[in-house]
C-alpha positions in Angstrom: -39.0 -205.2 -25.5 -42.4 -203.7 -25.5 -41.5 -201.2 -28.0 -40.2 -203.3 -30.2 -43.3 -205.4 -30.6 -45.5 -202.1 -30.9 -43.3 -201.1 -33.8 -43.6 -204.2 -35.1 -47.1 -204.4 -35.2 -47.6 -200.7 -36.6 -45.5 -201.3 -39.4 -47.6 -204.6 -40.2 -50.8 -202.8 -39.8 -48.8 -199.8 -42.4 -47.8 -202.7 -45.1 -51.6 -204.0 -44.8 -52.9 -201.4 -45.7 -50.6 -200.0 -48.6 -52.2 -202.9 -50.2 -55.7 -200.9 -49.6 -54.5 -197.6 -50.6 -53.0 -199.1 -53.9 -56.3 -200.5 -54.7 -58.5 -197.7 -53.9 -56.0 -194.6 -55.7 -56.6 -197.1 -58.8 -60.1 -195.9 -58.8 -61.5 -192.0 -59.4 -58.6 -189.8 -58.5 -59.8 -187.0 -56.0 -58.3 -183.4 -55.1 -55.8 -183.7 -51.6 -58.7 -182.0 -49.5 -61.4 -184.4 -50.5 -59.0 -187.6 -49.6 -58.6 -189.0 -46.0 -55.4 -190.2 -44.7 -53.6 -192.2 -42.8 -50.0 -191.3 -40.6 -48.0 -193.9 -39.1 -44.7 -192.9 -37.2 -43.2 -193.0 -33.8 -41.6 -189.7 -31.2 -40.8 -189.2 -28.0 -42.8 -188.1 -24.8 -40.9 -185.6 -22.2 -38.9 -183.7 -25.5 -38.2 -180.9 -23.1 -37.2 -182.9 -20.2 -35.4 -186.1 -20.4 -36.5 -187.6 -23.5 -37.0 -191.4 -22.5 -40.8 -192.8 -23.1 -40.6 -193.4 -26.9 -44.2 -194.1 -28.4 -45.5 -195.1 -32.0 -48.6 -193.1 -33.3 -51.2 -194.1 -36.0 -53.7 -191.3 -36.7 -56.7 -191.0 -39.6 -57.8 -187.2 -41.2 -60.9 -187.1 -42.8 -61.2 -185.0 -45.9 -61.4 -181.1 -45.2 -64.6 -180.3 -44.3 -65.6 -177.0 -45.5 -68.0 -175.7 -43.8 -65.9 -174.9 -41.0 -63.2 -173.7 -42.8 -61.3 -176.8 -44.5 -60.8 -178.5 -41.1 -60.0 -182.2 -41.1 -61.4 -184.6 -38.3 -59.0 -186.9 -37.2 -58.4 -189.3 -34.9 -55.1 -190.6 -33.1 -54.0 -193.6 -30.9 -50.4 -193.5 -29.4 -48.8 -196.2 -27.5 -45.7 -195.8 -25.4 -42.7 -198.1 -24.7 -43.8 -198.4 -21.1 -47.5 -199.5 -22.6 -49.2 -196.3 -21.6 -51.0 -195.3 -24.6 -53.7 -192.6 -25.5 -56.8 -192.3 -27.7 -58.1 -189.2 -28.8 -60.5 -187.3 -31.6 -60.1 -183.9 -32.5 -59.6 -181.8 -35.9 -56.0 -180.2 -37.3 -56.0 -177.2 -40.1 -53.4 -176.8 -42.5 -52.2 -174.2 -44.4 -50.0 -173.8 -47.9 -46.5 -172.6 -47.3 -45.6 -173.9 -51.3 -45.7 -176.8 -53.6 -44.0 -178.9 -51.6 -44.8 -177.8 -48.1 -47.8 -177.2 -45.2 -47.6 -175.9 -41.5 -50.5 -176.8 -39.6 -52.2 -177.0 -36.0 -54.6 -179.1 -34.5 -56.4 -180.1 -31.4 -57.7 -183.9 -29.5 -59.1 -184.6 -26.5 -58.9 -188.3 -25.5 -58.2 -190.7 -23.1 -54.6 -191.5 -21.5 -54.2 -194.5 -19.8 -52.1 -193.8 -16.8 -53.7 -191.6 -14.7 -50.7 -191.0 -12.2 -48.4 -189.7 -14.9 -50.1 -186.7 -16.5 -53.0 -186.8 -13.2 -55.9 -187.7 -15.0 -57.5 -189.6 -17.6 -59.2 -186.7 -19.9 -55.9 -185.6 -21.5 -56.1 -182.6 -24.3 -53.4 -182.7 -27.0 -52.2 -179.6 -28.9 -49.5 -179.1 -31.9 -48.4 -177.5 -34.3 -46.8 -179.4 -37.6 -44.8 -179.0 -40.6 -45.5 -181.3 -43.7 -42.7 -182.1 -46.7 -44.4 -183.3 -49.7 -43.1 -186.8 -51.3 -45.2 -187.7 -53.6 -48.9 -186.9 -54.9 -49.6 -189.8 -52.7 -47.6 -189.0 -49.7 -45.8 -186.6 -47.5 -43.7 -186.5 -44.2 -44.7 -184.6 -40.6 -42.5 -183.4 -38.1 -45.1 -182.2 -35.3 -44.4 -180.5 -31.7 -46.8 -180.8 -29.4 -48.0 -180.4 -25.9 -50.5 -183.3 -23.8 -52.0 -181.9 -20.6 -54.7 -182.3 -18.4 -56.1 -178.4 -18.4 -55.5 -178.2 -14.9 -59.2 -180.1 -14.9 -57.0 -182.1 -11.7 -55.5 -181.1 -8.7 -51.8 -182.3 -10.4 -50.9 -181.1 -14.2 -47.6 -181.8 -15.2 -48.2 -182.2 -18.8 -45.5 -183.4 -21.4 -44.3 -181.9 -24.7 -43.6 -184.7 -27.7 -41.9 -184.6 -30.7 -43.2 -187.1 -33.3 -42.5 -188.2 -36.9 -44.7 -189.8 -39.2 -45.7 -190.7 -43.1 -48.9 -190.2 -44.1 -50.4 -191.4 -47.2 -53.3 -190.1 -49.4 -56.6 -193.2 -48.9 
């Protein structure tokens, strides 16, 4: 039940803010690297395991920053069926496969909330991604991706996900 009404609060938090987006795209249109962005989608924690802690993700990339090679800042919440969730901030680069698609990899470091499941709070997050264009406005991200602790604890189980989200052009 839990799930449920994190999904349903996401996707009421998405439809708020497509309002926003709509409003602000009216104004000066901007290249893709100068425009931030927002993902919404959901995936699943222990892909390589057993595959049963389901979690919903919203994320924000800042525009590429150039100066360090067209990175993008970007933060990320994720919050778990069970109602573990984790907050991080980190950067992702991406890289021009074609017209219509990007790979990508990124770093966070962030905060998990249950400490006996991955052995400690600091939690680093690493992945790498695939995006499908959509739209001008909008694309589509499988990611793969691997939490873990660094072995900064005694115990480091770590977890690999597998997530999908939209993202959308702000």
């Amino acid at each position: 039940m839990r799930f449920q009404g994190v999904l349903c609060a996401a996707l009421m938090l998405f439809c708020g803010t497509l309002q926003a987006n709509d409003d602000v795209m009216q104004a000066e249109q901007v290249s893709a690297a100068q425009q931030g962005r927002w993902g919404v989608g959901g995936g699943v924690w222990e892909a390589l395991e057993h595959m049963d802690i389901y979690y919903v993700q919203l994320s924000y990339e800042f525009p590429e920053y150039e100066p360090l090679w067209g990175i993008r800042p970007t933060v990320l919440g994720m919050v778990s069926d069970d109602a573990e969730y984790y907050v991080a901030a980190g950067w992702l680069k991406e890289f021009s496969i074609n017209d219509n698609w990007d790979w990508g990899f990124g770093n966070v470091v962030g905060y998990f909330s249950d400490n006996d499941m991955l052995g400690h709070h600091l939690e680093f997050y690493s992945r790498i991604l695939v995006n499908y264009q959509l739209s001008p406005e909008s694309f589509v991200r499988a990611e793969f991706g691997h939490l873990s602790n660094a072995s900064i604890a005694d115990r480091n189980p770590g977890t690999e996900n597998l997530a999908l989200t939209y993202h959308w052009r702000w």
